[in-house]
Every structure is written in structure tokens, then in C-alpha cells.
DOMIDO-380573 format. One record per residue (C-alpha): residue number from 1; residue in three letters; x, y, z. Coordinates in steps of 0.25 Angstrom, whole numbers, plus 5000, padded with zeros to 4 digits. Each point is the difference from the previous one (the first is absolute). Example, Ala and Ser with C-alpha at 12.3 -4.5 7.8 and 13.67 -1.06 7.14 Angstrom:
2
resi|resn|px|py|pz
1|ALA|5049|4982|5031
2|SER|5006|5014|4998
//
This chain:
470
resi|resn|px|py|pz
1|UNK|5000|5000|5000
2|UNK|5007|5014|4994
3|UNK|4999|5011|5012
4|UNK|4989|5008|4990
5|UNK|4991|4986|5002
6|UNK|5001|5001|5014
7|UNK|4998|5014|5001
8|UNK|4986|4998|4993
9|UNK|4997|4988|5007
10|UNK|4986|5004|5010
11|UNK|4998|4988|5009
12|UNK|5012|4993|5009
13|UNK|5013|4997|4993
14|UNK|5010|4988|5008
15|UNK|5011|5007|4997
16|UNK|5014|4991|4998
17|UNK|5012|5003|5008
18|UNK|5012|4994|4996
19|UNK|5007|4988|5005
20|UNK|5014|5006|5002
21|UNK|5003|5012|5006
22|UNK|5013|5007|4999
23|UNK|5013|4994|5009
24|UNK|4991|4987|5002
25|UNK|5004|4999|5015
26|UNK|4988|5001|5011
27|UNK|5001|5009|5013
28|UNK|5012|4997|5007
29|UNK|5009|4992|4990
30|UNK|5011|5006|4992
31|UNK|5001|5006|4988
32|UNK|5009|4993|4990
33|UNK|5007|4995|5009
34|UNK|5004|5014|5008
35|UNK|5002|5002|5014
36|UNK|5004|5014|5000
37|UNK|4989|5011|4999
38|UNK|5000|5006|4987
39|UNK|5004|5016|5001
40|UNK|4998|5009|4987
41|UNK|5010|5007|4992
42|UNK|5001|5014|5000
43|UNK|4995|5000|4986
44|UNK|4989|4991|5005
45|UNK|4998|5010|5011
46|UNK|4998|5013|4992
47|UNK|4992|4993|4992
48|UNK|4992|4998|5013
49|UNK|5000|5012|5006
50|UNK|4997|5009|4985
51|UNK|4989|4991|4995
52|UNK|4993|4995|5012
53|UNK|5002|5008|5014
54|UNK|5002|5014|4996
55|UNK|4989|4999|4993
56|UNK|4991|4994|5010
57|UNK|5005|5011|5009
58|UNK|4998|5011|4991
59|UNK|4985|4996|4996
60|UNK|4997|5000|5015
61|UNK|4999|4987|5009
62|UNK|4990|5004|5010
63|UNK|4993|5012|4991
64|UNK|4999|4997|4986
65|UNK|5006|5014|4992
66|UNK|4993|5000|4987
67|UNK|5007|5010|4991
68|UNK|5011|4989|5003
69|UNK|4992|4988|4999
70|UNK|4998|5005|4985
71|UNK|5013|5002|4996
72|UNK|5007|4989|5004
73|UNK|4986|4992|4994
74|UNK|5002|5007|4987
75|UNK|5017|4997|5000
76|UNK|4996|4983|5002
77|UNK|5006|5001|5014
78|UNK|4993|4986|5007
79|UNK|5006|4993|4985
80|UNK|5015|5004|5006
81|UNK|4997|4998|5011
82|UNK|4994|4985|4997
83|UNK|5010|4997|4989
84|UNK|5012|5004|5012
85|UNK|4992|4990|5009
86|UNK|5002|4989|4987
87|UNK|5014|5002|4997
88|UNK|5003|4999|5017
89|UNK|4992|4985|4998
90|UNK|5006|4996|4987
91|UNK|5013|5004|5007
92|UNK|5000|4994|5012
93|UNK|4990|4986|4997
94|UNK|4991|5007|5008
95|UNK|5007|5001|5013
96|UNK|4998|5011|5010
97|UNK|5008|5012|4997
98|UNK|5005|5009|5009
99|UNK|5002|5014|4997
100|UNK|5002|5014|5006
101|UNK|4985|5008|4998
102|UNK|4999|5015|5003
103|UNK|5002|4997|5016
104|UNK|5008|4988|5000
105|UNK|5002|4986|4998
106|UNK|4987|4991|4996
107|UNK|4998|4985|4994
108|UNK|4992|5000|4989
109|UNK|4991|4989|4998
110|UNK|4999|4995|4985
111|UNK|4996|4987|4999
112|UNK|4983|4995|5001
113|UNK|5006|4990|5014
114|UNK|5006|5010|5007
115|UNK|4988|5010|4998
116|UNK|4994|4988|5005
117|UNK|5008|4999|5014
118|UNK|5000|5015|5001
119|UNK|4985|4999|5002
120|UNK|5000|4985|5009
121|UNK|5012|5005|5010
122|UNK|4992|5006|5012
123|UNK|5000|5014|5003
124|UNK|5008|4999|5013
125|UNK|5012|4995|4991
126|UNK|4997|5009|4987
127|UNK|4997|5013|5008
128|UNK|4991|5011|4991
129|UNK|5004|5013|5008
130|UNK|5012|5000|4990
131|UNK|5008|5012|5006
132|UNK|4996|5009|4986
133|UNK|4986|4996|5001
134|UNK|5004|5005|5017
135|UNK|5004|5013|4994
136|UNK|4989|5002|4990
137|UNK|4987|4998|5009
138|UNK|5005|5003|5013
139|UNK|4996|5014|4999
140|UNK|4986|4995|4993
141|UNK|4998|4988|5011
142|UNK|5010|4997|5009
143|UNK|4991|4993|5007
144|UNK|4995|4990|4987
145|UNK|5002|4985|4998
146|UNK|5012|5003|4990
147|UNK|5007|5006|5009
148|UNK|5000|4991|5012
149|UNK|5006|4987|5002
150|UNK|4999|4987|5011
151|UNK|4987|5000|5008
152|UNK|4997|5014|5000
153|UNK|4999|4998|4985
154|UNK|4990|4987|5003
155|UNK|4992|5009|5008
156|UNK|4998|5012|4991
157|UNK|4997|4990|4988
158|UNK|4989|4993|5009
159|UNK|4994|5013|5002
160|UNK|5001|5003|4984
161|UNK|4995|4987|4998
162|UNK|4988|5002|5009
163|UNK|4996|5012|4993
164|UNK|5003|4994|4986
165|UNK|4995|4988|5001
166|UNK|5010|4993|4990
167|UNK|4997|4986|5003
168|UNK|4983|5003|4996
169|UNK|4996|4998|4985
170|UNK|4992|5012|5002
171|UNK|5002|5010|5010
172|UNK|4989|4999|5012
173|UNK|4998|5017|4998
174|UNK|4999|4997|4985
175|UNK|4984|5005|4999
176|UNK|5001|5015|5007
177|UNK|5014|5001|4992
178|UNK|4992|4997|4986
179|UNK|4989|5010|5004
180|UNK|5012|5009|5002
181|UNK|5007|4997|4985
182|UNK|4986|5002|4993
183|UNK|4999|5014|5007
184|UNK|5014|5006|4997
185|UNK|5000|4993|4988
186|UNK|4988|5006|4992
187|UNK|5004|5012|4997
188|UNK|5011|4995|4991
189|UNK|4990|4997|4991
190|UNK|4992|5012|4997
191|UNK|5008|5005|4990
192|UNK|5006|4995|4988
193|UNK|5015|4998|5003
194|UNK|5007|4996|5012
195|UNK|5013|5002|5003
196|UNK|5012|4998|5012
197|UNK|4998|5010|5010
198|UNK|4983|4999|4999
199|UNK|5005|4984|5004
200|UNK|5009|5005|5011
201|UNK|4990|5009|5007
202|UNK|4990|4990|5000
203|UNK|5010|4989|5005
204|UNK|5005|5010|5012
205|UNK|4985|5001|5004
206|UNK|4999|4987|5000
207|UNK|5010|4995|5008
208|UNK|4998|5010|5011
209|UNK|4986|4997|5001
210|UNK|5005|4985|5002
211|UNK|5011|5002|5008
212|UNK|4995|5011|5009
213|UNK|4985|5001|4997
214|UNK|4991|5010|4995
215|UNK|5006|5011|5009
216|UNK|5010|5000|4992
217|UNK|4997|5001|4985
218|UNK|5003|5013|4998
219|UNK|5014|5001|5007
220|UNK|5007|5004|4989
221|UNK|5009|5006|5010
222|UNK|5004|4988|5007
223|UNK|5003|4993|4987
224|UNK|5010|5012|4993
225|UNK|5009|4999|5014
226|UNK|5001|4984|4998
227|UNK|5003|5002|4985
228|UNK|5009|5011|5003
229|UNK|5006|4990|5012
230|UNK|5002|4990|4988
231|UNK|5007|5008|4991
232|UNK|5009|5004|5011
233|UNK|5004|4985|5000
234|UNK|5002|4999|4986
235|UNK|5014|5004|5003
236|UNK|5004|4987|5007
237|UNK|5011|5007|5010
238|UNK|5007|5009|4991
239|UNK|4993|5012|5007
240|UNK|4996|5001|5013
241|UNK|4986|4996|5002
242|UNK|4997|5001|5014
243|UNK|5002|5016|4999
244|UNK|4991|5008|5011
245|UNK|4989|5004|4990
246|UNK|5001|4986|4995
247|UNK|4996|4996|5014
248|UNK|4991|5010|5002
249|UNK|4992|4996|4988
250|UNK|4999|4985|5005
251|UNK|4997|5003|5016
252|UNK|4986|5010|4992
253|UNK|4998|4988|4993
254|UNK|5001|4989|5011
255|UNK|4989|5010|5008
256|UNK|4992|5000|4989
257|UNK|4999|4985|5000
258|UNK|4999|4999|5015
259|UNK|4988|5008|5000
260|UNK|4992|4993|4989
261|UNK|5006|4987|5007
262|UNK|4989|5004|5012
263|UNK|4989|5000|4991
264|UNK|5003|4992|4989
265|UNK|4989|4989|4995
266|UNK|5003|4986|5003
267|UNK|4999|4995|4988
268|UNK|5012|5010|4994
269|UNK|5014|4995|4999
270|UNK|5004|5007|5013
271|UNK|4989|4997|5008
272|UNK|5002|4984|4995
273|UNK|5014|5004|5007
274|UNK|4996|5005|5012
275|UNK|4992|4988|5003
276|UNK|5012|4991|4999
277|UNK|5005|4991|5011
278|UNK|5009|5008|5010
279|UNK|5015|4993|4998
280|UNK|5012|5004|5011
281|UNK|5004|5011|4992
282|UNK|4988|5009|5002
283|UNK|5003|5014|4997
284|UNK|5013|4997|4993
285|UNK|4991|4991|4988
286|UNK|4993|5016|4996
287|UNK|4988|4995|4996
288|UNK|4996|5013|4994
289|UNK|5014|5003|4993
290|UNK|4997|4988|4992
291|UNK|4990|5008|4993
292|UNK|5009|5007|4993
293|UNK|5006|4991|4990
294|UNK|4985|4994|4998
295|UNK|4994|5014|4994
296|UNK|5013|5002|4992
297|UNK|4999|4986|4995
298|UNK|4985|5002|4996
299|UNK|5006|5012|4991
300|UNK|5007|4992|4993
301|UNK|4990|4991|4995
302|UNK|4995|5013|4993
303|UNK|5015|4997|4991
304|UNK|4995|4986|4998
305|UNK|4984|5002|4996
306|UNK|5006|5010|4988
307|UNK|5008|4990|4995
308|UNK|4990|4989|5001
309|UNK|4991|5009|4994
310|UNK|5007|5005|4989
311|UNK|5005|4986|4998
312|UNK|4985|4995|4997
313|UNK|4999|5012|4991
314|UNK|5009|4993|4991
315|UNK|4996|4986|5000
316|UNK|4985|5002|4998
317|UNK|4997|4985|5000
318|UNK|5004|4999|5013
319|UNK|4992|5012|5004
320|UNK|4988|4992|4995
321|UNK|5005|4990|5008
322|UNK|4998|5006|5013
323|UNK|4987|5008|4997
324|UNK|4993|4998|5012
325|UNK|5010|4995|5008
326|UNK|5002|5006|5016
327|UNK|5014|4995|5001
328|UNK|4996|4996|5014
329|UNK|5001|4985|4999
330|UNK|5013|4993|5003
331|UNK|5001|4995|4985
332|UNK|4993|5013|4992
333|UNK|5005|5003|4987
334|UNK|5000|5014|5003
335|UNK|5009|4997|5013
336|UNK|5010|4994|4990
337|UNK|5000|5011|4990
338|UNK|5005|5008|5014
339|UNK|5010|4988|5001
340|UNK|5005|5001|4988
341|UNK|5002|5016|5000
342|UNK|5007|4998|5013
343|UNK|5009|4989|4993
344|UNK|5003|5009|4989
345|UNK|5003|5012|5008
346|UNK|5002|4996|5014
347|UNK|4999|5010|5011
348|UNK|5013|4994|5008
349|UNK|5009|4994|4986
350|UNK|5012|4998|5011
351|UNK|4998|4991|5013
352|UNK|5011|5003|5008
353|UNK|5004|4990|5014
354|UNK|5011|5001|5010
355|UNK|5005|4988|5006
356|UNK|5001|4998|5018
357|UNK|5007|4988|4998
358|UNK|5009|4993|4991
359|UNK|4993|4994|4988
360|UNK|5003|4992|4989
361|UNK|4997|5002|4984
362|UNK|5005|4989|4991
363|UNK|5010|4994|5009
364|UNK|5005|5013|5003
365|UNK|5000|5005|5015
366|UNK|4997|5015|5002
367|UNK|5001|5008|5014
368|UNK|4988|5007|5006
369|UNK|5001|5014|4996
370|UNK|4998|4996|4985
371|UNK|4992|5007|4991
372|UNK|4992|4991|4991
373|UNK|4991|5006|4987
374|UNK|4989|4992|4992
375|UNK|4999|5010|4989
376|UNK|4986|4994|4997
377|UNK|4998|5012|4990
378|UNK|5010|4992|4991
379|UNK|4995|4986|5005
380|UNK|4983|5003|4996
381|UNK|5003|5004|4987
382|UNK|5011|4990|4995
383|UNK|4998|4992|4987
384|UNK|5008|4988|5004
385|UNK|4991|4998|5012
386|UNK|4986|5008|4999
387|UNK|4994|4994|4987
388|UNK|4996|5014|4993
389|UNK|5007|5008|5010
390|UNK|4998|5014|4995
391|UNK|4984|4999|4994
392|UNK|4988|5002|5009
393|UNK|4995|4985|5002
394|UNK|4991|5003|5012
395|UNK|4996|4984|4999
396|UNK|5013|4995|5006
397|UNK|4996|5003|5013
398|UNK|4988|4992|4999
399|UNK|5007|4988|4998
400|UNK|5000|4992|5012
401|UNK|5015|5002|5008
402|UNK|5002|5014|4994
403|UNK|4998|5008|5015
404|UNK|5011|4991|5004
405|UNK|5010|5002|4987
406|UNK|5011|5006|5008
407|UNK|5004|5004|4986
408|UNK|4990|5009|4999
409|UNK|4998|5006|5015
410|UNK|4995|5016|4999
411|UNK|4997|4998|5013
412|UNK|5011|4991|5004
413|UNK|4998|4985|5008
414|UNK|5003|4994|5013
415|UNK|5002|5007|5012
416|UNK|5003|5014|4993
417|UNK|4987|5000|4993
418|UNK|4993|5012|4999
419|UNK|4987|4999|5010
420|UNK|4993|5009|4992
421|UNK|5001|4993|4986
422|UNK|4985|4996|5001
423|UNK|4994|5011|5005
424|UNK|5007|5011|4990
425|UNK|4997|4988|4987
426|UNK|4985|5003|5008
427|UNK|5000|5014|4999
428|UNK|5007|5002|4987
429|UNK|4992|4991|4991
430|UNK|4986|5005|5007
431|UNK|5007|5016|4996
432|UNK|5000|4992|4984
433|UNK|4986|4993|5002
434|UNK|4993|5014|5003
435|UNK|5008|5008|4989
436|UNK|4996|4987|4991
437|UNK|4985|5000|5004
438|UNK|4993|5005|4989
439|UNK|5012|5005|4992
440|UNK|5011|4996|4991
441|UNK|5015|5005|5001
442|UNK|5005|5004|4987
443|UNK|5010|5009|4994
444|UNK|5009|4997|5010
445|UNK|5012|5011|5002
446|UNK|5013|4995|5000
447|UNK|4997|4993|4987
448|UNK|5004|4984|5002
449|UNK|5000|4990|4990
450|UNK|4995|4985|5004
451|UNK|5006|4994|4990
452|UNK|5014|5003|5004
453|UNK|5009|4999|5014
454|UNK|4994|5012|5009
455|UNK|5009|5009|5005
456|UNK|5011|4998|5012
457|UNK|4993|5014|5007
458|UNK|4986|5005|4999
459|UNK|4999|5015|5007
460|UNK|4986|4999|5007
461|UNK|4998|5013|5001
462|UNK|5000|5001|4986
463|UNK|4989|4992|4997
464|UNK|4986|5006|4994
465|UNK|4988|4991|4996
466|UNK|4989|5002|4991
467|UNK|4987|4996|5007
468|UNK|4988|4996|4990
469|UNK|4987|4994|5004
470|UNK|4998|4985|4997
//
């Protein structure tokens, strides 16, 4: 079957994987016979740095910049940066690389087995609170699940997990948040284009109401300080963050929350949190500073409905396809349209880990302290293991195993999961379903062509629908 075939094909598609994967060893034997870990040249390394991490740095890890997002979009930077990724495998047999990033040494992760183990070894070994991931949110949410470790970090994720509801096919506030969606959503069609920031506002509405409750849907002021907190953190270290105003800006903030925290509904995010079971670290958990990364993670969805979206615009078979569709069950095809636009364009392209004890990859033992990267980015979209990799073929997450492909992990697997996946997948493909109600997206803007590899980078706030009546 030809990538165009499976591009058109409407119901589910088995998609083959292959039965070798480069290096051909599992986790925890060698590569070719090595013992040694395998360091890049210098040549390897500027490679490195000029096609893949300076430009991930300059496009804005924590708060996308979209002038810059364009521009290295319009230049073909993921297809360097993916071919630097290749030429590092083909190299090596798919060993694990290290190399010398922007802010020191990390192990790259190559090969479909080690990706694997990167997802399986538990979070107590293969720590998230990386030290840059450290720099970058410690002035958005110091007190969040990525940047704790041990049991205080158990503790915080059990509240998130509380208010998340991760392990539920469908969230237990799921009705009052629809009601919610199908209100904010309606004015976005009462004219005939839609565009980005229209998405945005609605999404930011949106997730305060969930998060906070009704109280809250026209805080717009509590949302600029947290976006202007997240740019502030865009910077990764390389200027102070934690400045007086900086603080200032998060302690309003942290009030803010606290007072809606005394009245917030139970069925909000927050109020799901406060009810959680009390753990031995009381005060130090923060219930309500957990509330920050939640709203900010809700605005993001608002990047992934306008690629969705304008996605569907482009392949109007599959927008028949999902006429009708809520996108609130388990295996929707409108939920995989979503899965699809975040596999193609994921939120998080690098998963970054630091090891707290020694651990071993391919016969090789590294020390704690070592910085690991899946650059899943590269892995989602590569043709010698994602059957076509760079189409929209939202059916390949309804085949049976797909939520489990660590080769395909927008969210990520195992204990580093994401709590919020089927919550955000909820609200983002019920955001599409009321935009789709009635209406058909057309005219898409950027122009995409579905019969040939999308592009590496997709600016969302670029994107402006035609709406028409069905």
C-alpha cells in the first residue's frame, strides 16, 4: 500500500512495522559488539547543535514564537534536523550517541529498543526534573510534577491524578465540561472564517471555567501574568528568571488562584484536587499551585484544534468521516484526527530524562547525573518505522495496540505519561466536533497538500478556516 492509499484509506488501517530495527540488539545488550559508550565527533556535534538544538531553543520551548516557528518552517529545519538524526544512526548501527547539547553532555536515543526502555525504566531511575526542564518552569511551577523527584513527586502526581482522572475512559466531570465546550464554543461559528486567536480566546475561557470554575471565565488578567511567567521560562537559565518583578508577577498570580480555590465548584480541575486524599507532605504538595501548569496546558490545546482542523480542511474525506462525531469516546475517529495532528506536530517533540542511578543502555553502564533524550519528533515521523510517517492517517490510532506504540508516544508511556492526555484529546476533539456541527472546513490557510509528505513545522497561529454550511 503506497503512502497516497493509505492517506485516503477512511475505516481502520493494520499498519505493518518492520521486523528489524536498526542496531538489531534489544535494551540492555550491545551494540556491535561495543562496550564503550559512543560519543560524537565535533563535526557530529555542530551538526547537532545547528540543526536541531539551537533551533529548538530559538523557536521557543516552553512559549511557541511564531515569526520564528515560520521561518525555520519555511528553511526545512525538522528535515535537517531529521536527516542529522539519520546520518547519527546510520553512523553509529544505532547505538546511543553522546553528545555535547547547548547546556552540556546528553545520550541520544536512536534506535526504536532504546526508546522502548526509555519509557519502561521507572521514574525513580529515569528522573523527569531534567535540570534544564528545572530552569525552565521553575519560575512558571516550581512546585509542579516536573520539577520534583522521589515521593514528594509520587505525592504531587496522586493529586494530579486525582483531578485528571487519567486512569477513567471518560473523565467522571465529563457532562458539566461538554456543557462548558458547546457554550464557549459557539461563537466561533457565527461567521464565516475562523482563525487562531478566535481558537485561543475560546480555549482560554474554556480551560479557566474547567480548571477554576465559572468565577473565573473572564480572568483574562490572571492568564496574561502565567503567559508572560512562560515566556520568562523560554530562556532555559540563560537569564535570570527568578527576578523581583518575575516574582511578584507569580506570588498575584498564586493569590489569584488561592481565592477562586475557596470557592471553586467541585467538579472543576482544582476542586477534583482539593478533594484528594491528604499525603505527609501536606502543605508542601501545593494543591493550588498545581493549577497553573493545567490552564496553560489547556491553552495549548488551542495550537493543536487549529492543526486538527486545518488538517481536516485538507482531506475532506476524512472530514466526512467524522460528520457527527463528538470525539468523546475512547476510539472516535475525530479523537484520532487529534492523535494524529499531535503525532505530526507534537506539543513536546523532545522528551528529556536525568538518570539518579546508574543505568544501563546497550551493555553500556552510564552514571546518575546522565542526561537522556528521545527525540520523539524524529522517531513519529520516521519512514523506516512509521508506515507513512509524514501523511495524515488518523486510522492508525484505531488499530488495536496504537495508544501503546512507544514509537508513537505525543504524550509519552509508563510512569512519565502525561495524566492529562485523555482529558486534553476530550476537550480538544469536542472544541472540533462543535466547529464541525453543521459546518464544513474549507479553504484552509496555510495551503497543505494531502497527496504529498506534510511539513516538519506547522505555525498555529497562522491557520484561517473557511467555515460553510453542510
Amino acid at each position: 500500500m503506497t503512502e497516497s492509499e493509505l492517506a485516503s484509506t477512511p475505516d481502520r488501517v493494520s499498519l505493518p512495522r518492520p521486523t528489524a530495527e536498526p542496531g538489531g540488539a534489544g535494551p540492555g545488550a550491545p551494540a556491535h559488539g561495543r562496550t564503550e559508550a559512543v560519543r560524537a565527533g565535533r563535526a557530529e556535534t555542530l551538526r547537532f547543535v545547528l540543526t536541531h538544538t539551537l533551533p529548538t531553543f530559538v523557536k521557543g520551548i516552553s512559549a511557541p514564537r511564531p515569526p520564528l516557528v515560520s521561518a525555520l518552517a519555511a528553511v526545512n529545519q525538522y528535515g535537517w534536523s531529521a536527516a542529522t538524526f539519520r546520518a547519527l544512526r546510520a553512523r553509529h548501527g544505532g547505538a546511543p550517541v553522546r553528545l555535547r547539547a547547548l547546556s552540556g553532555e546528553i545520550l541520544v536515543l536512536l534506535d526504536p529498543a532504546d526508546v522502548r526502555q526509555f519509557f519502561a525504566e521507572p521514574v525513580d531511575s529515569l528522573a523527569m526534573d531534567a535540570v534544564d526542564k528545572v530552569k525552565m518552569l521553575g519560575v512558571l511551577e516550581p512546585t509542579g510534577v516536573i520539577c520534583s523527584h522521589g515521593a514528594l513527586r509520587k505525592a504531587r502526581r496522586e493529586v494530579n491524578d486525582h483531578a485528571l482522572a487519567p486512569d477513567r475512559t471518560v473523565h467522571p466531570s465529563c457532562t458539566p465540561y461538554l456543557a462548558v465546550i458547546a457554550e464557549e464554543c459557539a461563537p466561533l461559528t457565527r461567521g464565516p472564517v475562523l482563525d487562531y486567536p478566535q481558537l485561543l480566546r475560546a480555549f482560554q475561557r474554556i480551560s479557566r471555567r474547567l480548571v477554576l470554575g465559572d468565577l473565573a471565565r473572564d480572568d483574562e488578567e490572571l492568564h496574561r501574568g502565567l503567559v508572560t511567567l512562560r515566556e520568562e521560562a523560554n530562556w532555559l537559565g540563560l537569564r535570570k528568571a527568578r527576578t523581583p518583578a518575575n516574582e511578584r508577577l507569580y506570588a498575584r498570580a498564586d493569590a489569584r488562584l488561592k481565592e477562586y480555590a475557596a470557592r471553586t465548584p467541585g467538579h472543576t480541575l482544582l476542586g477534583r484536587a482539593l478533594a484528594a486524599p491528604d499525603t505527609a507532605f501536606g502543605a508542601e504538595v501545593d494543591v493550588v499551585g498545581q493549577a497553573h501548569h493545567w490552564l496553560l496546558a489547556l491553552d495549548v490545546a488551542a495550537f493543536v484544534a487549529a492543526r486538527t482542523l486545518l488538517l481536516l480542511s485538507a482531506h475532506p474525506a476524512e472530514q466526512d468521516a467524522v460528520a457527527g462525531d463528538t470525539g468523546t469516546a475512547e476510539a472516535s475517529r475525530l479523537r484520532a484526527c487529534v492523535q494524529e495532528a499531535v503525532r505530526l506536530y507534537p506539543v513536546v517533540p523532545d522528551f528529556v530524562r536525568v538518570t539518579r542511578a546508574e543505568t544501563v543502555w546497550r551493555g553500556v553502564t552510564y552514571p546518575a547525573g546522565t542526561h537522556v533524550l528521545a527525540p520523539m519528533g524524529f522517531h513519529q515521523r520516521d519512514p523506516e518505522q512509521v508506515p507513512a510517517g509524514h501523511l495524515f492517517v488518523p486510522g492508525r490510532w484505531l488499530a488495536p495496540g496504537a495508544d501503546t506504540d512507544t514509537l508513537m508516544a505525543p504524550f509519552g508511556h509508563g510512569g512519565g505519561r502525561c495524566p492529562g492526555d485523555r482529558l486534553g484529546l476530550l476537550v480538544t476533539a469536542a472544541v472540533c466536533a462543535e466547529v464541525l456541527r453543521g459546518h464544513r472546513v474549507t479553504g484552509g490557510r496555510p495551503v497543505l497538500d494531502p497527496d504529498r509528505p506534510l511539513p516538519g513545522a506547522l505555525d498555529a497561529t497562522t491557520v484561517r478556516l473557511t467555515l460553510t454550511a453542510r
